[in-house]
C-alpha positions in Angstrom: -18.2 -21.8 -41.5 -15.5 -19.8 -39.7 -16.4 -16.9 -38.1 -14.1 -13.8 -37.4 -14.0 -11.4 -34.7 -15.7 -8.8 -37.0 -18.2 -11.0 -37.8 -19.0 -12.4 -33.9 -19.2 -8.8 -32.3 -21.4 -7.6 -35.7 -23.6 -10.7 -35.2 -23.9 -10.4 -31.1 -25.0 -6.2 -32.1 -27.5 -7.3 -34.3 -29.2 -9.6 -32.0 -28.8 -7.0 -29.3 -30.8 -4.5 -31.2 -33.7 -6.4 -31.1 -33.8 -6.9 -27.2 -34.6 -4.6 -24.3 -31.7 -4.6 -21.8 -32.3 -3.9 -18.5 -30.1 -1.1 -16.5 -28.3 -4.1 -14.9 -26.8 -5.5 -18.6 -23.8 -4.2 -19.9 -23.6 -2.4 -23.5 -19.6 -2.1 -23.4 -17.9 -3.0 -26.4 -16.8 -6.7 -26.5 -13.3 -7.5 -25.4 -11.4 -8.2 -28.5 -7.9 -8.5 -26.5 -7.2 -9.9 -23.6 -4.8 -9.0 -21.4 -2.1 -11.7 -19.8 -2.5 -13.0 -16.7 0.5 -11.8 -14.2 2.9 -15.1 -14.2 3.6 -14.5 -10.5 2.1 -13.4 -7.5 2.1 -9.7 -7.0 5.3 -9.8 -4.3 7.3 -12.1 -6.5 9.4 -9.3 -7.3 10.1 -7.8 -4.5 12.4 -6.0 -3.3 13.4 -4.6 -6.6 10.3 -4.3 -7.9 7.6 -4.1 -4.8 3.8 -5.8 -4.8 2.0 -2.1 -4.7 4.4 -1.0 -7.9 3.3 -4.1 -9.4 -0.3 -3.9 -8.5 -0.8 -0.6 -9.8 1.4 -1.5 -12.9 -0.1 -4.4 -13.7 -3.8 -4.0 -11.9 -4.3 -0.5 -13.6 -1.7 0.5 -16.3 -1.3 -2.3 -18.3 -5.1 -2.7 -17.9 -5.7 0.2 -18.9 -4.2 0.4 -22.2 -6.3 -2.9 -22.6 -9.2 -1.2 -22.0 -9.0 1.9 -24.4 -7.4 -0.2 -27.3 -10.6 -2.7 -27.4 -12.5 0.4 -27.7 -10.7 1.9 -30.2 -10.9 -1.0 -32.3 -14.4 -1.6 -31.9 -15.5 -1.9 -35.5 -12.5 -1.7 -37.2 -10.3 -3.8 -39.5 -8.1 -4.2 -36.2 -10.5 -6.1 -34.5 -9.2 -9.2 -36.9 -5.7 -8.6 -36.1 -3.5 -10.2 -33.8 -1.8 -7.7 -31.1 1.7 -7.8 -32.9 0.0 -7.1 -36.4 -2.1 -4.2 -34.8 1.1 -2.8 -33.9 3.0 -3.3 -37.2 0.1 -2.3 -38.8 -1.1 1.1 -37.1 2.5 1.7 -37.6 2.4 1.8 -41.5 -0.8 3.6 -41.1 0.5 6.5 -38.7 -2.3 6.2 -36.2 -1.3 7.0 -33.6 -4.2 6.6 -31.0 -4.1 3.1 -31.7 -0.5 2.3 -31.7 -0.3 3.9 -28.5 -2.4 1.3 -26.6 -1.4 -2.0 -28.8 2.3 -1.0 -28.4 2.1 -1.0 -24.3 0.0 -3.7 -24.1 2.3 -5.8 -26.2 5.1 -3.8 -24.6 3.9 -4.7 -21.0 3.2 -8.6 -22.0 6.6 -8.4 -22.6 7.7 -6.9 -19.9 6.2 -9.8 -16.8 6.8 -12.5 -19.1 10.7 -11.9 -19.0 10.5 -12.2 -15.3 9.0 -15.4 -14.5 11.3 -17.9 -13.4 14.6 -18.0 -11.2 16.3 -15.6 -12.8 19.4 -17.5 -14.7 22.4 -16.8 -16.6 22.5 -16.1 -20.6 23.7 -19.3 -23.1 24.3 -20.2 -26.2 24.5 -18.2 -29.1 22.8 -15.0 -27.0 25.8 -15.7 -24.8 28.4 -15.4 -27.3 26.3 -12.1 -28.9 27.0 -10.2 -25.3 30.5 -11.2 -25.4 31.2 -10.4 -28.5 29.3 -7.1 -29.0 29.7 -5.7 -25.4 32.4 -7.6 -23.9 30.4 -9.2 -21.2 27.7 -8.8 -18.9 29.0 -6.5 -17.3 29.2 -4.1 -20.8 25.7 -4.8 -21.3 24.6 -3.5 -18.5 26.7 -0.4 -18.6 25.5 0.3 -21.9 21.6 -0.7 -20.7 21.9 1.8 -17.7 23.5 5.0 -20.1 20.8 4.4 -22.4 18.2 4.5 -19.7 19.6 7.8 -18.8 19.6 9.4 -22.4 15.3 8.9 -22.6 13.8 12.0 -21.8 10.3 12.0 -20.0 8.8 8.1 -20.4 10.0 5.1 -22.6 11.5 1.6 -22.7 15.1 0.5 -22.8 15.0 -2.5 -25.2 17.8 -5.1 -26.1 16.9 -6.4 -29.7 17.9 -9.0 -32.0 18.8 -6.3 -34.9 19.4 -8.7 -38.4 21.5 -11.2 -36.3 23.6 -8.6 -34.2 22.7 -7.7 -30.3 21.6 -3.5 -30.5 20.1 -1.2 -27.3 17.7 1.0 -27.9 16.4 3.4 -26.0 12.8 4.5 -27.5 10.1 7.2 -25.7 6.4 6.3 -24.6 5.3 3.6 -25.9 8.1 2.5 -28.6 8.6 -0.9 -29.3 10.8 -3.0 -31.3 8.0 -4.4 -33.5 7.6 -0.8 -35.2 11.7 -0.6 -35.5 11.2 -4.2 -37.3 13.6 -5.6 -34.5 13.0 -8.5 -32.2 12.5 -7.9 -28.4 15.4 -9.9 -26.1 15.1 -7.7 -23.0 12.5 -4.7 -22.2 13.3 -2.2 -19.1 9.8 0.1 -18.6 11.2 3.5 -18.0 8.0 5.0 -17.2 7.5 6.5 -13.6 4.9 4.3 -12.8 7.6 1.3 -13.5 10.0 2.5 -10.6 8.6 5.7 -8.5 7.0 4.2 -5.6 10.0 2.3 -5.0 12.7 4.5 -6.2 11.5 8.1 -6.3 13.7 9.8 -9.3 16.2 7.4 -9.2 15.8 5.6 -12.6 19.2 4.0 -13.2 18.9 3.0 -9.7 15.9 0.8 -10.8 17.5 -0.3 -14.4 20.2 -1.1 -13.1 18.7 -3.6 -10.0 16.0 -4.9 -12.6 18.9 -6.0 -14.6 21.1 -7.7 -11.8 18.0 -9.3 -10.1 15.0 -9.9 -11.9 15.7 -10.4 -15.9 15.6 -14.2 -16.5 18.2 -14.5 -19.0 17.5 -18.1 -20.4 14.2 -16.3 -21.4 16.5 -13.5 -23.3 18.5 -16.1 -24.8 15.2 -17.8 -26.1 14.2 -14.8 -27.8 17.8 -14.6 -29.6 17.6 -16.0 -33.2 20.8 -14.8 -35.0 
């Protein structure tokens, strides 16, 4: 008999009810998702990004938004859902406290996995999308760096696979392409706690070096299905 995640953490309550836990046992909810481990060592990134940004981005941000979306879910329908579908989903649904947390944990997933690696030049078909919809590299960045500067307050600056054609998007807090139905090629955190240890109020600064030093392109041109 397969057992859901519903099922498991309803099961594991009702046995709980019938035991006396000492101070020492934990009564948190159960984790329902797990957060990623970080694909590199802390100063892997440095200097662009440096290890005490990424400790406190990764160690307690990302985390974080971990931590409050298990609880939120706690006996819910979401608890059966994958991360992706609890985005999609609390999306058609409007709620918002949920797709807050979902969206930056999926979001921040996102966001080390596109890292790891020597960073290396775009191919294929993803190569021929930049050339042909921003004339380069060197457009795409351009038009990555003005659209970092048009978010007000916090957001992302995402390149998307939009139906077959290369798009940038700049969306604020936590928006993701997942709830614009478009598929994630690049993300650039434009949150201050992405870039202010390292470059005060100098965002563009910080898009603009994540772009030329740390984005692993083959990784971009994986994500590219036109």
């Amino acid at each position: 008999m397969i057992v859901n995640r519903r099922q498991l953490i309803a099961a594991s309550g009702v046995a709980l009810a019938g035991t006396i836990l000492s101070p020492a046992i934990s009564t948190s909810a159960a984790t329902v998702f797990a957060q990623k481990k970080l694909p590199y060592d802390e100063n892997a990134l440095s200097p662009t990004i440096s290890a005490r940004t990424v400790g406190l981005h990764y160690g307690k941000h990302h985390a974080g938004y971990f931590r409050k979306l298990n609880q939120l879910v706690q006996n819910t329908a979401y608890a059966d859902l994958s991360l992706d579908e609890v985005v999609s989903e609390s999306t058609a649904k409007n709620d918002q406290a949920i797709f807050n947390q979902a969206a930056q944990a999926w979001n921040h997933d996102f966001y080390w996995a596109q890292f790891r690696g020597r960073p290396e030049a775009p191919t294929g078909s993803f190569k021929e999308a930049v050339e042909r919809e921003f004339g380069g590299m060197d457009g795409l960045k351009k038009k990555v760096v003005e659209t970092a500067d048009t978010v007000f307050g916090t957001g992302w600056v995402w390149l998307v696979n939009d139906n077959g054609k290369l798009a940038v998007l700049g969306l604020p807090d936590a928006g993701t392409p997942i709830a614009a139905g478009k598929v994630a090629i690049v993300g650039i955190d434009v949150w201050e706690h992405a870039y202010y240890l390292d470059y005060e109020n100098r965002r563009t600064e910080h898009v603009s070096a994540v772009f030329d030093n740390l984005v692993n392109w083959r990784h971009a041109s994986d994500q590219f299905q036109p």
